[in-house]
N, C-alpha and C positions, 0 to 999 in steps of 0.2 A: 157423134154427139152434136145435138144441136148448139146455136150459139149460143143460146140463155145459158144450157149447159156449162158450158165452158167458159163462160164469162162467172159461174158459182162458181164453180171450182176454182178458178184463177184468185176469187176474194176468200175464198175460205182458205186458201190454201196460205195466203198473205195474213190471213187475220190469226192462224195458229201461233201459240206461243215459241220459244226459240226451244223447250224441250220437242214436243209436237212434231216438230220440223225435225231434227234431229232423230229422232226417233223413227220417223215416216222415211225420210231418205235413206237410214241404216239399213230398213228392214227392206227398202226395194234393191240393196244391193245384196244380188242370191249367193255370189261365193261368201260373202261377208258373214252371211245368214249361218249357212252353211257351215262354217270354217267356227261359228260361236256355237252352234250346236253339235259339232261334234266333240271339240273342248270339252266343256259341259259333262256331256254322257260318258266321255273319255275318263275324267278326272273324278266321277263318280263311280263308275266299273272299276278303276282302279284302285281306288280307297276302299269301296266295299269288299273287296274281293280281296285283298292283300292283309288288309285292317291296316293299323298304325303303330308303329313301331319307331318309339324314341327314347335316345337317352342311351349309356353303357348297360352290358350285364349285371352291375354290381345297381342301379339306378332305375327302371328301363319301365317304362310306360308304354302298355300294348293295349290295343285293341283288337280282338281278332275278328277276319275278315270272315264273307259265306263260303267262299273257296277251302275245300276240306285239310287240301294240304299246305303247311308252311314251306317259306323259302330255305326253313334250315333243317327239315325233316331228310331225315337218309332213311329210305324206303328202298326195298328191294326190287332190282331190277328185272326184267322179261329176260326171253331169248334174246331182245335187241342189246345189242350193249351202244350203238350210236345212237340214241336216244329217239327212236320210232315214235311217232304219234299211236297213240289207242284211246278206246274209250274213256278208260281212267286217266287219263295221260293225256291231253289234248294237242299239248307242245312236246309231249315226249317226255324223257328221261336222260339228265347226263349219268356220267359213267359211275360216280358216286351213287347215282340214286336220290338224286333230288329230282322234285319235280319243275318242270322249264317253266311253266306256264305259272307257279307260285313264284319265280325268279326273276321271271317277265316284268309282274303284276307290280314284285317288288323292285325291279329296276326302274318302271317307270315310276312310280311314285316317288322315289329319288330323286328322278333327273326331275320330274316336275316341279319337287320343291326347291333343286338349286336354280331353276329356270326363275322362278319366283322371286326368290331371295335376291338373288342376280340381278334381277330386272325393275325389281322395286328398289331397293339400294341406290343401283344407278342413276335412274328414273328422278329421283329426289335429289341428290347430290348433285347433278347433272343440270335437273331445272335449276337449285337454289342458284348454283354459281354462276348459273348462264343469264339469270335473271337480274342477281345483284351487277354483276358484270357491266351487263349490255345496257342497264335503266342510269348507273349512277357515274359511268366515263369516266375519264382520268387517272389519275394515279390508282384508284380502287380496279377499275378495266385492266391496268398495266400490269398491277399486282399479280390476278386472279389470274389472266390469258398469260402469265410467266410461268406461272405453278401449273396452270394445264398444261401446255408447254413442256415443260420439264414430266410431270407423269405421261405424257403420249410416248416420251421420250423411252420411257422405262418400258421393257417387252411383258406386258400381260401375259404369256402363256409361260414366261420363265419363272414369271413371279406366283402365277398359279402350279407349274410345276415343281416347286420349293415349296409352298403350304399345303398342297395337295401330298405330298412326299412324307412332311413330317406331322401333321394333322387331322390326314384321312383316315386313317383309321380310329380316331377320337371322338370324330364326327361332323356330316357333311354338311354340317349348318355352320359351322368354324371355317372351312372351307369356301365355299358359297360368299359369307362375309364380306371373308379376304379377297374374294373375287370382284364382288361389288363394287368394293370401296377403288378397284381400277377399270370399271367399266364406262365413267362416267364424261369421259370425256370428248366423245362425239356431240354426245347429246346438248352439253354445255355450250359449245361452239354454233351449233344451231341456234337452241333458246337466247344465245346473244345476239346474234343476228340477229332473228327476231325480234328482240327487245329494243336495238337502236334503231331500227326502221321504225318502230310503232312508237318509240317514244315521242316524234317529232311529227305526227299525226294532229289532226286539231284537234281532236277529242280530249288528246290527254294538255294540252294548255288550256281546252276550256275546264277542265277539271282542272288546272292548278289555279286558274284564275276564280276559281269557286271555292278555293281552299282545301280541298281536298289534301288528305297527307302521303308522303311518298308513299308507304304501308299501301292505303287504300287507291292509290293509282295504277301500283304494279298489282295487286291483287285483284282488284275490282273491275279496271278498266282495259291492262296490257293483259296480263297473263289469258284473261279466255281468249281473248283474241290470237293467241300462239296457242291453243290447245289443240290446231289440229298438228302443228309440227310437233308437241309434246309426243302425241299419241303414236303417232306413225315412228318417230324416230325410239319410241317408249317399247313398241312390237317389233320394232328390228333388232332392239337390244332383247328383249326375252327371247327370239329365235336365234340369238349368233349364243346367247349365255348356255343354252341348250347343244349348240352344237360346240363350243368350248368344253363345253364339262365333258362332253362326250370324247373330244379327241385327247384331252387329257388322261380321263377315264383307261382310252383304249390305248393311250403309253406308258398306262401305268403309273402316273405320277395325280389322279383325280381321287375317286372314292376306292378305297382299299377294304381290300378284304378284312375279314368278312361280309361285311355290307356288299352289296353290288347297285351299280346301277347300267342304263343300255351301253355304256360306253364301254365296261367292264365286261361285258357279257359277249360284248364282238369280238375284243381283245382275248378273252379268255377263250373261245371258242373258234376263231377265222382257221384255227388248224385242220377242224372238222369240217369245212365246205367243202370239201368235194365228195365224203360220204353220208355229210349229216347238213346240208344246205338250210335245213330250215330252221337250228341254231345259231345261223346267223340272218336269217331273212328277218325274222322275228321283231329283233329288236331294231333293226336298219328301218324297218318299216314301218315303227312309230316311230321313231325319230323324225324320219319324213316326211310324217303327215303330220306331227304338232309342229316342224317349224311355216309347211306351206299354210295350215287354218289360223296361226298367229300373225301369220301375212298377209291373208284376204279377212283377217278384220280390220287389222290396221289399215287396208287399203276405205274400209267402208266404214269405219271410221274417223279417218280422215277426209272423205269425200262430206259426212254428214256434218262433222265440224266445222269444215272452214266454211266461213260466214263468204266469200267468192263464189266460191260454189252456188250458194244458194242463190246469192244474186244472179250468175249466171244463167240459173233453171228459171227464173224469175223474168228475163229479160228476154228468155227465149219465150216461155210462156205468152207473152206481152207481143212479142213479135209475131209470133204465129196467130196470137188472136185477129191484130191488127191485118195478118194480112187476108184470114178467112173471114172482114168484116168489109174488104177493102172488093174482095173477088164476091163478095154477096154484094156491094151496092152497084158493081159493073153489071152485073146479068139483072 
C-alpha cells in the first residue's frame, strides 16, 4: 500500500465512531468470529429441533420442534438394543426406545438456558456490587467486600447440590436461580477493582467538578470504561455456569428426571462406553464446544472493548507510518 494509502486509512480509521471501532476489531478477530457464529446456529438448531417445553404436566407450554420425534416418545427399538445409529435414528436409541438425538437436542436446550440464567443473574449482581463497592469506599466497601466474603465462603456446588436435589425436578429455572444468586462473586471483586483505579482518574474529577451526579459518573463515565473486564469475566461465568450444571447434573444432584439435560445424559449413560461410546461422546462434545466458542468471544470481546487496546493499535499504526515515511525520505 502506498503512503497516501496508508496515511487514509490511519485517519479514517481514527475518525470512526467508538461503535465502528468496536465492531471492526470484533470482527478481525476469527476465533471470536467463529466461536459467535457457531452459538448462533447452535442455539437455533437446537430450539428448532427440540421446540420448547415449559412449565409442569398439569401447566406446560410446548412448542413443537421440525425433529419428528420427542424426548419423551418410547418408540420401538431395532435389532440394536445399545442404541446404534440408523437413518431414523441418527444418535441411536436407548434401551427404552427413546430417541438420543431428541434427548440431545433437549439436553442441550437445558443446559443453555441454565448457562443463561446463571450468567446473566451473576453478571448483574456481580457488576451492581462491585460497582457500588469500588465507586463509593469506606464503610459501604467494608460492608459489601464482608458479605462477598462471607458468600465465597459458603461452597457453591454444596449449595447447588441441596436446590438441585430438592427442586430439580420442579424445575430448572428454580434451580438456575438458586445458582445465580452464588455465582457472583468473582465478578464483583473484579468490577471493584476496577472501579477504584478509575475512579481517581481525571476524567471522573473533571466530571464532578462539572457537576455531574454520582448515578451519572459510575454509569456514564466508569462503568464503560470496565466493560471490557465486565465482558471477559461475564463469558468465564457463562462457560464455568455450564460446566457446573453439568457436573451437578452428572452426580445427580442438578436437573432430575424426567427432564434431562448433557450433564444427566453422561451420568445416565458413562455405563454404556465401552459398547455404546457414542452415548456419551454426544453430549461431552457439545459441552466442549459451547464452553471453548463462549471463550473466544470473550477473548474478542474484550480485545474490541478495551479502549488500551485500541490505543495500542493506534500507536503502532502511527509508528509504523512514521517509520515508512522516515525510510522513504532516506532513499
Amino acid at each position: 500500500m502506498s503512503e497516501v494509502g496508508q496515511r487514509e486509512q490511519l485517519v479514517t480509521t481514527e475518525g470512526m465512531s467508538q461503535g465502528t471501532i468496536i465492531r471492526k476489531k470484533f470482527l478481525q478477530h476469527k476465533p471470536a468470529v467463529a466461536g459467535l457464529i457457531f452459538m448462533i446456529f447452535f442455539a437455533i438448531f437446537v430450539y428448532t429441533a427440540s421446540g420448547i417445553h415449559l412449565g409442569t404436566n398439569e401447566a406446560k407450554f410446548t412448542i413443537q420442534g421440525w425433529w419428528k420425534y420427542s424426548h419423551e416418545d418410547l418408540l420401538p427399538t431395532g435389532s440394536c438394543l445399545s442404541g446404534c445409529p440408523s437413518p431414523d435414528h441418527p444418535f441411536g436409541q436407548i434401551a427404552n426406545g427413546r430417541d438420543y438425538f431428541a434427548l440431545v437436542m433437549r439436553g442441550a436446550e437445558i443446559s443453555l438456558m441454565v448457562m443463561v440464567i446463571i450468567g446473566s443473574l451473576g453478571a448483574f449482581i456481580g457488576t451492581v456490587i462491585g460497582a457500588v463497592s469500588g465507586f463509593f469506599g469506606g464503610i459501604v466497601d467494608a460492608v459489601m467486600m464482608r458479605f462477598t466474603d462471607f458468600i465465597i465462603t459458603v461452597p457453591s456446588i454444596l449449595i447447588g447440590a441441596v436446590i438441585g436435589y430438592n427442586f430439580g425436578a420442579q424445575g430448572v429455572v428454580t434451580l438456575a436461580v438458586f445458582l445465580g444468586v452464588f455465582a457472583w462473586t468473582g465478578l464483583a471483586r473484579l468490577v471493584r477493582g476496577e472501579f477504584l483505579s478509575l475512579r481517581e482518574r481525571e476524567f471522573v474529577d473533571a466530571a464532578r467538578v462539572a457537576g455531574a451526579s454520582n448515578a451519572r459518573i459510575i454509569f456514564k463515565h466508569i462503568l464503560p470504561n470496565s466493560v471490557g473486564v465486565i465482558i471477559v469475566s461475564t463469558t468465564l461465568l457463562l462457560s464455568s455456569s455450564i460446566l457446573t450444571e453439568t457436573g451437578l447434573s452428572f452426580l445427580g444432584f442438578g436437573v432430575q428426571a424426567p427432564d434431562v439435560s448433557l450433564g444427566l445424559l453422561i451420568n445416565q449413560y458413562q455405563g454404556d462406553f465401552t459398547f455404546a461410546p457414542w452415548l456419551f461422546w454426544w453430549p461431552g462434545i457439545i459441552i466442549i464446544l459451547i464452553a471453548l466458542s463462549i471463550n473466544f468471544v470473550g477473548d474478542g470481546l474484550r480485545d474490541a472493548f478495551d479502549p488500551r487496546q485500541r490505543k495500542d493499535v493506534k500507536r503502532r499504526k502511527k509508528a509504523r507510518l512514521e517509520a515508512q515515511q522516515s525510510a522513504a525520505a532516506n532513499q
